[in-house]
C-alpha positions in Angstrom: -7.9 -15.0 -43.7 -6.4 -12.7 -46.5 -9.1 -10.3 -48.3 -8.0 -9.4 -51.8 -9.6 -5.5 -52.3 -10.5 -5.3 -56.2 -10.0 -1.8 -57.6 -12.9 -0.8 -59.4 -12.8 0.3 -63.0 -11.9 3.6 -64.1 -15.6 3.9 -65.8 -17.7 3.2 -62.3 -15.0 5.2 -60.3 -15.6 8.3 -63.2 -19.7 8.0 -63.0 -19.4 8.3 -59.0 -17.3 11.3 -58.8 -19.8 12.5 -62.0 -22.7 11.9 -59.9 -21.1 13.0 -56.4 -20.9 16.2 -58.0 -24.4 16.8 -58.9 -25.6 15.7 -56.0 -22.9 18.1 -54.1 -24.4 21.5 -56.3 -28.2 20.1 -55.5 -27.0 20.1 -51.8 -25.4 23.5 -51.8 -28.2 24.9 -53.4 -30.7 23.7 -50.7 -28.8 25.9 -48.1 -27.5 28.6 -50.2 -31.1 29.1 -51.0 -31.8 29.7 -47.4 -29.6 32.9 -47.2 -29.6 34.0 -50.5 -32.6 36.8 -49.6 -30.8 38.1 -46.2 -28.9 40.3 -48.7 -31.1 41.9 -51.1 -34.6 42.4 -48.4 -34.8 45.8 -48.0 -34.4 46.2 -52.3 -37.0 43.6 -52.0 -39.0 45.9 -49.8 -38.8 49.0 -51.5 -39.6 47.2 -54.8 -42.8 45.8 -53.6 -43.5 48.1 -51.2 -43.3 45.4 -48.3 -43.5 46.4 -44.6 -40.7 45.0 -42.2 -43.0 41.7 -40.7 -44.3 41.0 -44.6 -40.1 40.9 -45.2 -39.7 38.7 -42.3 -41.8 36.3 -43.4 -40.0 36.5 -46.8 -37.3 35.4 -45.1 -38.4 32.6 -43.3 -41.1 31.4 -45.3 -38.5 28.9 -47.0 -36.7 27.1 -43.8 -40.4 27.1 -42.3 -42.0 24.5 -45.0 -38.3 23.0 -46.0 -37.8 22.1 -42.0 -41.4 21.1 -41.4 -41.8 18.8 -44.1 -38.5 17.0 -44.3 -39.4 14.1 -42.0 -42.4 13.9 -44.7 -40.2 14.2 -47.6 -38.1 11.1 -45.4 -41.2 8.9 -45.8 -42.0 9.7 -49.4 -38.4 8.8 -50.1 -38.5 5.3 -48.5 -41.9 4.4 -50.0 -40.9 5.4 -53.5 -37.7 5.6 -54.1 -35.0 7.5 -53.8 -34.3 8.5 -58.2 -38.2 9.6 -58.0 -38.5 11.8 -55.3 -35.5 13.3 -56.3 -36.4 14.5 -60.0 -40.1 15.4 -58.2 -38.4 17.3 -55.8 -36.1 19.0 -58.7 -39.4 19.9 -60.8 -40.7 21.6 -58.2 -37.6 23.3 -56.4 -36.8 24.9 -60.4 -40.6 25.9 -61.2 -41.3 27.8 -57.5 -37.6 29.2 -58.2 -38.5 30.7 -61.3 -41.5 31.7 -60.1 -39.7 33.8 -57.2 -37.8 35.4 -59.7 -40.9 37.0 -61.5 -42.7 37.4 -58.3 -44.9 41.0 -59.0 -46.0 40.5 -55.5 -46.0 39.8 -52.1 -48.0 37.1 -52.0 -46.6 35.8 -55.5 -43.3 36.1 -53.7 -44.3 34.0 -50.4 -45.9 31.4 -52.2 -43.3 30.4 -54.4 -40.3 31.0 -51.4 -42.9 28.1 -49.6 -43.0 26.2 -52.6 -39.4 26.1 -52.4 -39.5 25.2 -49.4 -42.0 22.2 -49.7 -39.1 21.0 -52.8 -36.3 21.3 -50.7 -37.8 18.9 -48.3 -38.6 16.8 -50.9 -35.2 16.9 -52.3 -32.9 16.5 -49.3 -33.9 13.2 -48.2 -33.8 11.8 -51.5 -30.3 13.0 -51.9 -29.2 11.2 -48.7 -30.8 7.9 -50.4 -29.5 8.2 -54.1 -26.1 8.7 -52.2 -26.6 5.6 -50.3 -27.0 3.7 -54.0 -24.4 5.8 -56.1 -21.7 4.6 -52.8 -23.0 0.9 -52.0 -20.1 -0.5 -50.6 -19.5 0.9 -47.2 -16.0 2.6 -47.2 -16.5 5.0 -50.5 -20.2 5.9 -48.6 -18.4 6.7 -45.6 -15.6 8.8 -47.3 -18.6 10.7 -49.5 -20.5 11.2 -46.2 -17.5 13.3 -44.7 -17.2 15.1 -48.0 -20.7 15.7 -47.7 -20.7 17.6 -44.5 -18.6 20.3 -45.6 -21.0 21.4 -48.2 -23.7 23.0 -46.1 -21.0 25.2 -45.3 -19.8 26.0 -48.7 -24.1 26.7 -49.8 -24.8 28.9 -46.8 -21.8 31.1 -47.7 -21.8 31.5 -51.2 -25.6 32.2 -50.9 -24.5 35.4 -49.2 -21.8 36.5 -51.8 -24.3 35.5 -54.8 -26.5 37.2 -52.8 -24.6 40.3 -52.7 -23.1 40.1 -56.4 -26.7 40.4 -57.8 -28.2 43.4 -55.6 -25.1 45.4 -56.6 -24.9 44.4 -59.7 -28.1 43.3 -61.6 -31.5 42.9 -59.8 -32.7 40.5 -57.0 -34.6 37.9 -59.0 -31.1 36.8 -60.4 -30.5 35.4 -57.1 -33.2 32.8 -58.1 -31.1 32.0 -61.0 -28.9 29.9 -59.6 -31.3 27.8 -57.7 -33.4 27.4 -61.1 -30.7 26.4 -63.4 -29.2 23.5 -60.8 -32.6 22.4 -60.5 -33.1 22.3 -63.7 -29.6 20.5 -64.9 -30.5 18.0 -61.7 -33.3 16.8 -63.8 -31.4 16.6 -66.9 -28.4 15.0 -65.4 -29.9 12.9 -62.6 -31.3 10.2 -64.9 -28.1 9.1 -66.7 -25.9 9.5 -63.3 -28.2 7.7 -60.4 -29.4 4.4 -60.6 -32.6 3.5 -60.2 -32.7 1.2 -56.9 -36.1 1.2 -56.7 -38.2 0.5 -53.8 -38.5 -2.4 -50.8 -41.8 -3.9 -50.9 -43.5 -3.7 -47.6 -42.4 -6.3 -45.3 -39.9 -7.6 -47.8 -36.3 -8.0 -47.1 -33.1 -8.2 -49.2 -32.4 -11.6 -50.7 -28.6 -11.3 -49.8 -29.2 -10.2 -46.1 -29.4 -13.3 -44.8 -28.0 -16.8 -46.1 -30.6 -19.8 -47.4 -30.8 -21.5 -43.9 -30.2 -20.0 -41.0 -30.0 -21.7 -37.3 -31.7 -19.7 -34.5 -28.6 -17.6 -33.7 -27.6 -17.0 -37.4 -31.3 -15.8 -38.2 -31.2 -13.7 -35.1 -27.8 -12.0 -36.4 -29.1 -11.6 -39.5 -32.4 -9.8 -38.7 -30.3 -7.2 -36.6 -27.4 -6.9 -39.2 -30.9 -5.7 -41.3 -32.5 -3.7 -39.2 
């Protein structure tokens, strides 16, 4: 049996690579924004007059609450979608970035490195769904999802060199440029570029998972092919 492979059109194939790319930034920001203060702590310190555990806790406060609450972030993704928790996750991942960046104080500054944090883990999962829409048939997901494990690598090191760039050059708080403005042209973007696949109703399968009538075996095959 001869399967005839039908190119797409040059439209769709333009509004993936357009929406692969936002998605790609969003991801590299998550992970640059994990190394972007290993740079520019002891100017953090000497600014705010922050003792060597107080800077530790700078440090970590981010992967603390992004790692700890991304199974969370998981569920909230399956129960409501995917498009939602992403631009929920945006809002919050640009305000707590801005907030960083005019932080007058240590506790100002922990707070809204948690808060970015908490966003993150809001943001990550969602991303892995939206992906999962954006690519539905499975070849182009699988060629995006090896494109998609390179860019951890590119976020963690270009969080060092941004990093770097702005203590030498400007100020700290720039470095919470960067995460801001992606955030912020996520939720801008996001809505014209990913579609909106909604959410499965508890208990409720897809109609096209399994044909009309099924015989035992079929239905059997069919409930695992699903699962």
């Amino acid at each position: 049996m001869t399967v005839a492979i039908v190119p797409l059109p040059r439209r769709v194939v333009a509004r993936r690579r357009q929406a692969f790319t936002l998605l790609a930034f969003v991801q590299a920001t998550l992970i640059f924004t994990i190394t972007v203060v290993s740079v520019p702590l002891p100017a953090i310190g000497r600014e705010l007059g922050l003792e060597r555990a107080q800077l530790i806790l700078v440090s970590a406060a981010y992967a603390l609450s992004f790692s700890g609450l991304l199974l969370f972030g998981g569920r909230l993704a399956d129960r409501y979608g995917g498009r939602r928790m992403l631009l929920i996750g945006l809002f919050v991942f640009a305000a707590t970035s801005i907030a960083a960046g005019y932080a007058l104080n240590y506790p100002m500054l922990v707070g809204a490195r948690f808060g970015q944090g908490i966003g993150a883990a809001i943001i990550a999962p969602a991303l892995t769904a939206v992906l999962r829409g954006v690519f539905a048939d499975p070849v182009s997901y699988h060629h995006a999802m090896a494109k998609w494990g390179g860019i951890s690598v590119l976020g963690a090191t270009s969080g060092v060199v941004l990093a770097g760039i702005a203590t030498t050059w400007v100020s700290w708080r720039w470095m919470f440029a960067a995460p801001a403005l992606i955030a912020t042209l996520g939720l801008l973007i996001a809505p014209r570029l990913v579609p909106d696949g909604g959410r499965a109703h508890r208990g409720q399968r897809p109609a096209s998972t399994c044909p009309p009538r099924c015989s035992s075996p079929a239905a059997s095959r069919c409930s695992a092919t699903a699962s």
